[in-house]
LOTOR-929413 format. One record per residue (C-alpha): residue in one letter; x, y, z. Coordinates in steps of 0.001 Angstrom, whole numbers, plus 500000, padded with zeros to 6 digits. Layout:
  aa      xx      yy      zz
   A       X       Y       Z
...
This chain:
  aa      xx      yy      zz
   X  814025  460426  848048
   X  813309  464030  849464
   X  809604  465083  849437
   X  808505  469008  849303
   X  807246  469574  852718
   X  803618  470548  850933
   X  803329  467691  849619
   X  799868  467661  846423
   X  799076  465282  843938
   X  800387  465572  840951
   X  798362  467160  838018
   X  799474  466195  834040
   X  797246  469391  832981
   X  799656  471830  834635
   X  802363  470323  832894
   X  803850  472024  829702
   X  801171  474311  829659
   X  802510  477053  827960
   X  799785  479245  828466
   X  800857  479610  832157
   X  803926  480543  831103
   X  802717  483056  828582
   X  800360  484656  830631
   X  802217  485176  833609
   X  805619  486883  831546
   X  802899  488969  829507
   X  801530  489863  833398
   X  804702  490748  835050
   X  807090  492427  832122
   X  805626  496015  832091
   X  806732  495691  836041
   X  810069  494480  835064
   X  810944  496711  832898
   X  810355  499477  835334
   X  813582  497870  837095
   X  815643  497303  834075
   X  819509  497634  834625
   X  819487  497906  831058
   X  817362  496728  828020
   X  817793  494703  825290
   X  817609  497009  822782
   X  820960  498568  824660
   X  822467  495171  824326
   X  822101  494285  821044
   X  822958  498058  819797
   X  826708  497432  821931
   X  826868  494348  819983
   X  826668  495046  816645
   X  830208  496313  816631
   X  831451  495131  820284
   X  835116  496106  819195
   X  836558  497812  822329
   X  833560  497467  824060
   X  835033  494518  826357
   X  837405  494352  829080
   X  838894  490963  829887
   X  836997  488955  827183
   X  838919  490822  824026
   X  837416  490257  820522
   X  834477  488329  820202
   X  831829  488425  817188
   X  828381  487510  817881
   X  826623  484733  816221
   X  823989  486342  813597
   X  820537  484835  812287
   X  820324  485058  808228
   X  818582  488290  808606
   X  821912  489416  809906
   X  820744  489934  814020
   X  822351  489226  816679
   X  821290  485287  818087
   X  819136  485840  821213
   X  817486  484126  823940
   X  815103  485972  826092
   X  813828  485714  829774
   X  812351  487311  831942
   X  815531  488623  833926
   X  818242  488708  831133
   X  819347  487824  827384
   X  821605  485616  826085
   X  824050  485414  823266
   X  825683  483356  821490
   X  829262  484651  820952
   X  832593  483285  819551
   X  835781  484123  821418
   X  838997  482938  819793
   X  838274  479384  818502
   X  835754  478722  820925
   X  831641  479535  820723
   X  830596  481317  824500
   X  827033  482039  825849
   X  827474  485488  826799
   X  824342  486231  829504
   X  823299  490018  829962
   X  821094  490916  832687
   X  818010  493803  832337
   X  817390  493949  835837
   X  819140  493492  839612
   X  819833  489658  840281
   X  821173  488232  843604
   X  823569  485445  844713
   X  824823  485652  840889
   X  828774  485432  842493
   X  828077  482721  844395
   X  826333  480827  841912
   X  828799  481504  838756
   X  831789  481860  840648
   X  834374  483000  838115
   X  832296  482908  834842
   X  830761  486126  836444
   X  832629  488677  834537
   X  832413  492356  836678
   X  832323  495225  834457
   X  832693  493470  831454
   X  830924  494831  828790
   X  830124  498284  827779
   X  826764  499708  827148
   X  825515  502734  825165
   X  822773  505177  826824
   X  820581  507246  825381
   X  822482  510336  825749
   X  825727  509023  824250
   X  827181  508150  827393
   X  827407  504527  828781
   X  828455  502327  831846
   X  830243  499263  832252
   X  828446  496241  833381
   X  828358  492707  834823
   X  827773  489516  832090
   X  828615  486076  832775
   X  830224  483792  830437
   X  830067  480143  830057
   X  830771  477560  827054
   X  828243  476982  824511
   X  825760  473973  824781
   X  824871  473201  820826
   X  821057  471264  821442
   X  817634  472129  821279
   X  815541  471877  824236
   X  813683  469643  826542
   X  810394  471226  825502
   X  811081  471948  822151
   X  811963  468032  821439
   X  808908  466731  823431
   X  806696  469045  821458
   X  808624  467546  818072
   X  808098  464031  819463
   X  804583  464367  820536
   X  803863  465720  817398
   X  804914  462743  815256
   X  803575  460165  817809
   X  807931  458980  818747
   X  807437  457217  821504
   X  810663  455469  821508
   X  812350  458965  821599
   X  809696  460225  824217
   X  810921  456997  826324
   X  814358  457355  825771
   X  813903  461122  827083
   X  811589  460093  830304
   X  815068  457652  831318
   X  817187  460572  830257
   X  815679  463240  832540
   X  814935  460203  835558
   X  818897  459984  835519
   X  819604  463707  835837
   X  816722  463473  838549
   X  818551  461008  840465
   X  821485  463653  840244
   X  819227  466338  841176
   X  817989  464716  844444
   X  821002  463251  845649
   X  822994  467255  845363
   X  822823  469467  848358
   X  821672  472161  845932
   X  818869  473096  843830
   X  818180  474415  840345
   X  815094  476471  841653
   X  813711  476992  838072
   X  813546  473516  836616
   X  811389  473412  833477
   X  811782  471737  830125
   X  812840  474936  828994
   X  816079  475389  831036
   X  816783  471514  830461
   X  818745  471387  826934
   X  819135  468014  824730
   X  822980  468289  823597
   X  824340  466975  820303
   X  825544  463710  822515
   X  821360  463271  823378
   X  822363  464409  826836
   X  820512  466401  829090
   X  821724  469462  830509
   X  820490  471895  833088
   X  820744  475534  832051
   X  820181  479000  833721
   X  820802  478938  837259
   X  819955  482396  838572
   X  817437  481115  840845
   X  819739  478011  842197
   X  819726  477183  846159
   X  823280  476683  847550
   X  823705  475401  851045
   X  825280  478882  851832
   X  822005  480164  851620
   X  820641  478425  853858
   X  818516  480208  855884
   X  817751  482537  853393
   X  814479  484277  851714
   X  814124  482791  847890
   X  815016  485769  845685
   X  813530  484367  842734
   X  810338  481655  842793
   X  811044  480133  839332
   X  808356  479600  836775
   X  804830  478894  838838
   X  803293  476637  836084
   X  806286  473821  837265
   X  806843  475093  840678
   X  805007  473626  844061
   X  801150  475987  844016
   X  801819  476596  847932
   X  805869  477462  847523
   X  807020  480883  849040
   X  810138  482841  849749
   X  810426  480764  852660
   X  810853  477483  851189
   X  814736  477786  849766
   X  815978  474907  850295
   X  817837  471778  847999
   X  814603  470369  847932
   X  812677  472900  845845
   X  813030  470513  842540
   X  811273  467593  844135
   X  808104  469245  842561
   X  809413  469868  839442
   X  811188  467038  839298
   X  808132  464522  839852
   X  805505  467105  837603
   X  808025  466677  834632
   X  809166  463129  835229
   X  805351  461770  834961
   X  804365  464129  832023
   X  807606  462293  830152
   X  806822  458581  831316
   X  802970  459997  830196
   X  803605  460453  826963
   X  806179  457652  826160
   X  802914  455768  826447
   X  800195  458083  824547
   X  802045  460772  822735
   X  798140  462426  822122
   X  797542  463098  825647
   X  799980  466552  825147
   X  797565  467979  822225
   X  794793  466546  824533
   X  795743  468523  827840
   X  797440  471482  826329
   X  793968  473479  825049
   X  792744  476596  826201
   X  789220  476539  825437
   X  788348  473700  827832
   X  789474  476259  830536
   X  787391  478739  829500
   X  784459  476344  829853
   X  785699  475557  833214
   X  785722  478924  834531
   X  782168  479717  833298
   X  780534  476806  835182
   X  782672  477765  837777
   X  781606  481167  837613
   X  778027  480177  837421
   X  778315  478316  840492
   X  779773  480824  842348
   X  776877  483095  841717
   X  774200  480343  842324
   X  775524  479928  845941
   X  775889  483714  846136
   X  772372  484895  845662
   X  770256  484251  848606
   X  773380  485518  850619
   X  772759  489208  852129
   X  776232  490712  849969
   X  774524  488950  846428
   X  775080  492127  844535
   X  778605  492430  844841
   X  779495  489141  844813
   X  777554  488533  841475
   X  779307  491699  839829
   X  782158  490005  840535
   X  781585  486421  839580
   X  779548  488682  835781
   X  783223  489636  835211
   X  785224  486429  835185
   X  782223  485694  833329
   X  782175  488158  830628
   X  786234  487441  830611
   X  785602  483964  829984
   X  783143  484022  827263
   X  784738  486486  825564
   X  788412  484358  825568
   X  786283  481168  824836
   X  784455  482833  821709
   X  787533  483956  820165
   X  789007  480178  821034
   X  786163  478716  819170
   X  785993  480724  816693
   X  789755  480368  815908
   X  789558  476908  816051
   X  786611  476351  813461
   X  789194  479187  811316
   X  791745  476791  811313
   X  789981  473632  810511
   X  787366  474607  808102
   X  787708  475671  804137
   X  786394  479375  802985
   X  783953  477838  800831
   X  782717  475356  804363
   X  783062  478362  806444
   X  780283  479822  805081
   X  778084  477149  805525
   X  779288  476663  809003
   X  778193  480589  810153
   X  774655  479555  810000
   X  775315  475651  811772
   X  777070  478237  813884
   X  774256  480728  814149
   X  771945  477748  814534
   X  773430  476075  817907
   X  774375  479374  819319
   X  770449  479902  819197
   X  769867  476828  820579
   X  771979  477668  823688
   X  770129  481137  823550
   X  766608  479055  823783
   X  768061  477171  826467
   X  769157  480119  828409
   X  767275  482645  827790
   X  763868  480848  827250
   X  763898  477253  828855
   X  765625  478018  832324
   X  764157  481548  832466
   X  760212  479912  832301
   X  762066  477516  834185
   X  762850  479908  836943
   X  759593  481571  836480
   X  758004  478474  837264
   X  760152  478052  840318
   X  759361  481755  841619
   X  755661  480711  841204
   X  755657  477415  842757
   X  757964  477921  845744
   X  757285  481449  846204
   X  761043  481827  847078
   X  762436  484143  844138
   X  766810  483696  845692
   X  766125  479626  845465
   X  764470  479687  841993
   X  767137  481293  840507
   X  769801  479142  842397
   X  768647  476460  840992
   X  768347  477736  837264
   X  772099  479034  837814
   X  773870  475178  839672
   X  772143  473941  835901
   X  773676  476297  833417
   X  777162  475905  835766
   X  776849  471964  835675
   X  776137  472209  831808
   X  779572  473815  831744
   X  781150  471789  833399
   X  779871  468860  831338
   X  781080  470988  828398
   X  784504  471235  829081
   X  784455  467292  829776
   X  783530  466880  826464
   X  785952  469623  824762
   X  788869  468013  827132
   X  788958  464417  826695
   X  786876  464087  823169
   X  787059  466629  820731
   X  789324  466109  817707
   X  792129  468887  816891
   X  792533  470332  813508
   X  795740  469625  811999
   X  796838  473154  811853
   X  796105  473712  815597
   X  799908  473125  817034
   X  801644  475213  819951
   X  804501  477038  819325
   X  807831  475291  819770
   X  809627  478493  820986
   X  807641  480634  823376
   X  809970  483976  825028
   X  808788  487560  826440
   X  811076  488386  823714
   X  808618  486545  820796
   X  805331  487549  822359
   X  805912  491217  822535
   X  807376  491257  818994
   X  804884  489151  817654
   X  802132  490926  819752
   X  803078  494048  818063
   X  803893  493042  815091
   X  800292  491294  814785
   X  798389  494283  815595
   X  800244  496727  813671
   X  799283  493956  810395
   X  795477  494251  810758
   X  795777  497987  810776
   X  798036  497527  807052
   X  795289  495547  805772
   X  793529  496911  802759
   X  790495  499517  803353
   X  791356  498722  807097
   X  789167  502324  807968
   X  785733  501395  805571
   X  786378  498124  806936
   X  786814  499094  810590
   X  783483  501416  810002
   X  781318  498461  808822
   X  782033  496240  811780
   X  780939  499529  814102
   X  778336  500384  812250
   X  776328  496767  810628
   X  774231  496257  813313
   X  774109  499879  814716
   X  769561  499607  814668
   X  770249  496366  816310
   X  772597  497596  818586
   X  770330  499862  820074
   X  766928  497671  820015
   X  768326  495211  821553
   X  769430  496977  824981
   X  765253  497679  825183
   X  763791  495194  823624
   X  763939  493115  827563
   X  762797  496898  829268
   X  760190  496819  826842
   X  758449  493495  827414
   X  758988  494120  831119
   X  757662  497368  831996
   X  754272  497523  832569
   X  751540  499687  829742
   X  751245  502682  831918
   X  755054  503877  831167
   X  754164  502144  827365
   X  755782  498301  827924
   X  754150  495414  827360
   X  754250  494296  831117
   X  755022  490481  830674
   X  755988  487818  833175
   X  758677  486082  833405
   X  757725  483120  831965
   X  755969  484924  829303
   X  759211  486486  828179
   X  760833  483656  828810
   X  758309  482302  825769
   X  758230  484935  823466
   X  761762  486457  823520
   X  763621  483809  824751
   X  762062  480498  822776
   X  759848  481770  819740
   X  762400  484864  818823
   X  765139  482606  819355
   X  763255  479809  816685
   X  763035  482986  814307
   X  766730  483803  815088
   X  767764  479706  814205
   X  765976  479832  810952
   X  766934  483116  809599
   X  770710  481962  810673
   X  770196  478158  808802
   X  768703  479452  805840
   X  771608  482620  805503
   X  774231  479693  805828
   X  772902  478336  802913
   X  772293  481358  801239
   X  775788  482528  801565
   X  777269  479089  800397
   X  775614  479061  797503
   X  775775  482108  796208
   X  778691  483773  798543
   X  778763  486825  800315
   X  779085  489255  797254
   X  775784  488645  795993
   X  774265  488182  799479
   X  775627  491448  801520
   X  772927  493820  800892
   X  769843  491440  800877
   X  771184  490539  804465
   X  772223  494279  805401
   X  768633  494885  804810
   X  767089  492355  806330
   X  769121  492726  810114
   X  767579  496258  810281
   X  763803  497122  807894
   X  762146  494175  810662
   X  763178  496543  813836
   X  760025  498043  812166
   X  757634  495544  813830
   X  758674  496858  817676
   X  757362  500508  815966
   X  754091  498628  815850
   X  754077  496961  819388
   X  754888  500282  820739
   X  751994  502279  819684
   X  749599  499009  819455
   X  750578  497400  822983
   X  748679  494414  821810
   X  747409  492390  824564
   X  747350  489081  822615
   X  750414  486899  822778
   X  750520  485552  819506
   X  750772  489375  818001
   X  753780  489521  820171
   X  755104  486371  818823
   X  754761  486772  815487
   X  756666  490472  815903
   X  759465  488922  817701
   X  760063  485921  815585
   X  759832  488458  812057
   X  762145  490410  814024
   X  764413  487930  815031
   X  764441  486243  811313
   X  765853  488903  809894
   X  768640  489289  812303
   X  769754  485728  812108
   X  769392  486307  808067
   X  771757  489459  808275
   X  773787  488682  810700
   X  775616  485881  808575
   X  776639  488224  805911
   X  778682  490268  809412
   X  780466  487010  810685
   X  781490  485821  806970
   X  782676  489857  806827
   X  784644  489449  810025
   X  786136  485324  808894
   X  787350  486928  805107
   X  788598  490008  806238
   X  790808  488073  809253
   X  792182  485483  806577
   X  795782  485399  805987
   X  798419  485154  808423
   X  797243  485911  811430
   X  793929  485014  811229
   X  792809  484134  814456
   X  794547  487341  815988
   X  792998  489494  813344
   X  789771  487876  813884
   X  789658  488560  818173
   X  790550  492109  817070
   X  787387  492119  814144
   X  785236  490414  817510
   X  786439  493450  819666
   X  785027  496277  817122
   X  781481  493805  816922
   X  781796  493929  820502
   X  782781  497743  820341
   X  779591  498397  817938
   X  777207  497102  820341
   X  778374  498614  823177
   X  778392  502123  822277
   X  775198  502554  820569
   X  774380  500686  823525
   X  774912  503239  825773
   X  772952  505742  824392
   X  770224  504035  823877
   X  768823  503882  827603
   X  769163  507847  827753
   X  767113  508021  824650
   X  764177  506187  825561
   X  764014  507723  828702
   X  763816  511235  827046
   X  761540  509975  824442
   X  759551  507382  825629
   X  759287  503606  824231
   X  757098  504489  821054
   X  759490  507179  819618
   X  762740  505642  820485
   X  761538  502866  817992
């Protein structure tokens, strides 16, 4: 048996991860289409009446869905039809941008100048297709996800000896398929497997020869190139799918087990957090850590909307309101651990090593271990709601449309305006106080702060505000699920902005006794984590209904958007008016 010449172990997580395949078309198809031959739009619109609009092929009708469209298949290079020419059902393949090698590879199903396509100005152009019979099936991926699903593990065998025959084909050929993926491998009506679309197919003609097309990278070798086009470019592909099959013939569950994105997320953080522990005591720290803070902020913002999502889909409405302040209550916890534990943590450091770079080293290989030990955890142990299933059918085609079509929806939504205004402007006090509140404790009484230490911050922002922040969260939780968010919405609108009041205090006061500053913080605090559950049950009812965990990342994004505006301001302000009459 041939082995790639960069030869890897084999991982099962890169295996039918769809996201990998999602992200990368969503990446690349705004450059595509800047190459198109032709789009798809232009396509279907010649086929909706193709009479006299082919050369060779005659009169075919194209195969419509019960809305009455045209059947399509879309990739990232072209889109395919199902046709019927004479007695006979075709795959008629259209191409939206410049392929090479496609004579060579299709021989005399390439049909030159076959079919004729409108443009926009009423005139058109005859243009290459190629033809081929119809396979009638479903495909590789599509049954594996079906089998998976229901826990078949006789099919899911009978599928691993299936594709270990056509692999034995495969390797013993002198030519390649160059995209081999369980979505270009179809399951016939005989329960044979087939190979389909070939664009990117090594024949021993090319030989010698710069790859035109690398195939999908989420199946593909990590270190392939251009260079390496040669019949043994499957031999990753081939092995990658072979073990995921034999895999889960023996545990079905390992597929809903690997194929999570929030477990990445976690991955990247610690990663990230790592990165920027070994970066500071270097002399290029700054830059470095900027760019470490943004796969960061990229990662937590992906893995909020993940978790989020995925407490959407398995909880009740009347459990998801209990649930904001369990929510509310660990997220506080992690805030205490971050913000208060490790930063008197580091302060402690700083003091007893004197060496500021290694204290905070230290404080940032913990948070990226804890990480790490979280995405163990959400990996290999956490259960999956029942409602939490990929999609069986996955296209540029779908994605866009459904992209779209999503966003568009949350914008139809009734009072989407008053509604839009209320996530921007809840927590508009808040959002400003709390861009100062750190300033504030830092700065030292002669420009009107508090001048605190570290580990006094650390203590009273950090760990008592955050024990104010639990409690108000727990006990709105169980305000709102008793008596729901109708009766609760201005008690807690109230509440999230009046106790800004007690920073009014602090900043004409400057108390020098700790426990005043407590005591402020924690009232403060209380009534953020008591009004803030009324805004998160807000954002879960208003994003309920189809699309709810899209609607509800697009809800997070105007939160996000209504903290980050007043936000800005609020720096200028205080510098032009001082700390006392900016609160």
């Amino acid at each position: 048996m041939r082995r790639h010449r960069k030869s890897v172990p084999v991982r099962f997580s890169s295996i039918l991860q769809v996201e990998s395949l999602r992200f990368s078309t969503c990446f690349y198809l705004p450059f595509i289409l800047l190459s198109m031959l032709h789009s798809i739009r232009q396509f279907i619109e010649a086929l909706q009446d193709p009479y006299g609009l082919t050369r060779t092929l005659g009169e075919i009708e194209v195969c419509r869905s019960s809305d009455g469209d045209p059947l399509r298949w879309v990739g990232n290079s072209a889109v395919v039809f199902k046709i019927r020419c004479g007695s006979r059902y075709k795959m008629l393949k259209c191409y939206t941008r410049p392929m090479e090698h496609l004579e060579a590879i299709y021989q005399e199903k390439l049909l030159r100048q076959e079919l004729y396509v409108w443009q926009a100005d009423g005139q058109g152009e005859w243009c290459d297709v190629v033809v081929d019979d119809w396979i009638e099936g479903i495909t590789l991926y599509e049954s594996v996800m079906r089998s998976a699903d229901s826990g078949d593990k006789a099919h899911l065998s009978n599928l691993a000896r299936q594709f270990d025959r056509l692999a034995l084909e495969l390797l013993e050929s002198d030519w390649a398929h160059g995209d081999l993926k369980p979505e270009n491998i179809l399951l016939d009506e005989s329960g044979t497997l087939r190979p389909v679309d070939f664009d990117a197919m090594f024949l021993p003609v090319f030989a010698g020869e710069k790859s035109p097309e690398l195939g999908t990278a989420a199946y593909q070798h990590p270190g392939r190139t251009a260079e390496d086009f040669d019949a043994s470019i499957d031999d990753y592909s081939i092995a990658t799918i072979s073990t995921t099959l034999h895999a889960l013939a023996l545990e079905p569950g390992l597929l809903a087990r690997y194929n999570r994105g929030e477990g990445t997320m976690q991955l990247l953080i610690g990663a990230g957090l790592a990165g920027v522990a070994f970066t500071i005591p270097t002399t290029f720290f700054f830059q470095a850590s900027l760019a470490v803070f943004w796969l960061l902020a990229f990662s937590s913002a992906t893995h909020d909307i993940a978790a989020d999502g995925f407490y959407m889909l398995a909880l009740d409405s009347h459990e998801q309101a209990f649930f904001v302040g369990i929510r509310s209550t660990f997220y506080r916890i992690a805030i205490i651990a971050g913000q208060g534990v490790l930063v008197m943590f580091a302060g402690f450091l700083e003091n007893s090593t004197g060496n500021i770079p290694l204290a905070w080293s230290v404080t940032f290989f913990i948070l990226g271990g804890l990480f790490l030990a979280l995405f163990l955890y959400h990996r290999y142990i956490l259960p999956l709601p029942k409602g939490d299933k990929p999609s069986a059918t996955v296209t540029p085609s779908t994605i866009l449309k459904e992209f779209f079509a999503t966003f568009a929806s949350f914008f139809k939504k009734k009072q989407a305006f008053v509604a839009i205004l209320f996530m921007l402007l809840y927590r508009f006090p808040e959002a400003q106080l709390a861009k100062l509140v750190t300033p504030f404790l830092v700065d030292p009484r002669e420009v009107g702060g508090l001048g605190l230490s570290t580990a006094e911050i650390g203590l009273v922002y950090g760990t008592i505000g955050t024990i104010g922040l639990t409690l108000g969260g727990i006990l709105g939780g169980i305000a709102a699920s008793a008596g729901g968010l109708k009766k609760w919405i201005w008690p807690m609108a109230l509440a999230i902005s009046l106790p800004d009041a007690v920073f009014i205090y602090l900043s004409s006061a400057l108390p020098d006794n700790l426990w005043i500053v407590n005591i402020c913080v924690f009232i403060e605090q209380f009534g953020y984590g008591f009004g803030f559950t009324a805004y998160m049950l807000y954002l879960i009812y208003y994003s309920d209904g189809e699309h709810k965990t899209a609607h509800y990342a697009i809800c997070t994004a105007f939160m996000a958007l209504g903290l980050m505006l007043p936000g800005m301001a609020a720096g200028w302000l205080q510098e032009q008016m001082g700390y006392e009459n900016f609160f």
